[in-house]
C-alpha positions as CSV (number, residue, x, y, z in Angstrom):
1,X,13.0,-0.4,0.3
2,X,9.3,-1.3,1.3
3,X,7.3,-3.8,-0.6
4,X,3.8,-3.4,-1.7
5,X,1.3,-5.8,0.4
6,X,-0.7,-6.5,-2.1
7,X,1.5,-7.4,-4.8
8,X,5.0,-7.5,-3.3
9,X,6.9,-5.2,-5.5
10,X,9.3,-3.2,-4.5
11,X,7.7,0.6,-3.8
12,X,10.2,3.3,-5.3
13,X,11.1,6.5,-3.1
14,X,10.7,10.1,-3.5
15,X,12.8,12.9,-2.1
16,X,13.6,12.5,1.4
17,X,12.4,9.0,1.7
18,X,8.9,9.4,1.3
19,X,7.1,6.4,-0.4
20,X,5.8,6.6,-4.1
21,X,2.3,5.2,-2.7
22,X,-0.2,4.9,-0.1
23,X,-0.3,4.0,3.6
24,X,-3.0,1.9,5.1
25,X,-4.3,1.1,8.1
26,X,-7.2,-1.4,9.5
27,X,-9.4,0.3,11.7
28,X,-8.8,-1.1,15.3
29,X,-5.2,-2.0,14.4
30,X,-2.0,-0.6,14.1
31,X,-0.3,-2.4,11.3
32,X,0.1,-0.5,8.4
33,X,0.0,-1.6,5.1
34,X,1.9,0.1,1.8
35,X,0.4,-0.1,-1.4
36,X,1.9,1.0,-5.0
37,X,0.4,3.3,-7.7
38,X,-0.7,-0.5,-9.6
39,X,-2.5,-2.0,-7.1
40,X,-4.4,1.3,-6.4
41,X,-5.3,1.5,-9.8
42,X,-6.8,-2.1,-9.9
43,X,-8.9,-1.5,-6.3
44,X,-10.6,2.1,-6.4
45,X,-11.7,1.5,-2.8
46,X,-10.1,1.3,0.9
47,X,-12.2,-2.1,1.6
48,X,-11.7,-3.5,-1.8
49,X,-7.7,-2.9,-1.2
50,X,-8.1,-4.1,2.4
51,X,-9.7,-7.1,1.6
52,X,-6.9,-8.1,-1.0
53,X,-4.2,-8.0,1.0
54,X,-1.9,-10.7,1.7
């Protein structure tokens, strides 16, 4: 199970293993970040999402 950087709880998974969210990545980096449905609801944009992570 992957956890949500934002929040930290624990993202669900579809069929196959495929995450119930979304995948981010900082420009210039390579880390990627996984956000749930919740968290994308509360930030609409990339940068507000990006700038609220842990």
């Amino acid at each position: 199970m992957v956890k949500c950087s934002i929040c930290g709880n624990k993202i669900a998974e579809l069929f196959l293993g495929k995450l119930k969210g979304t995948i981010l990545r900082k420009e210039g980096t390579s880390k990627k970040y996984h956000i749930c449905f919740d968290c994308q609801k509360k930030f609409k944009s990339k940068a507000e999402i990006l700038k609220a992570i842990k």
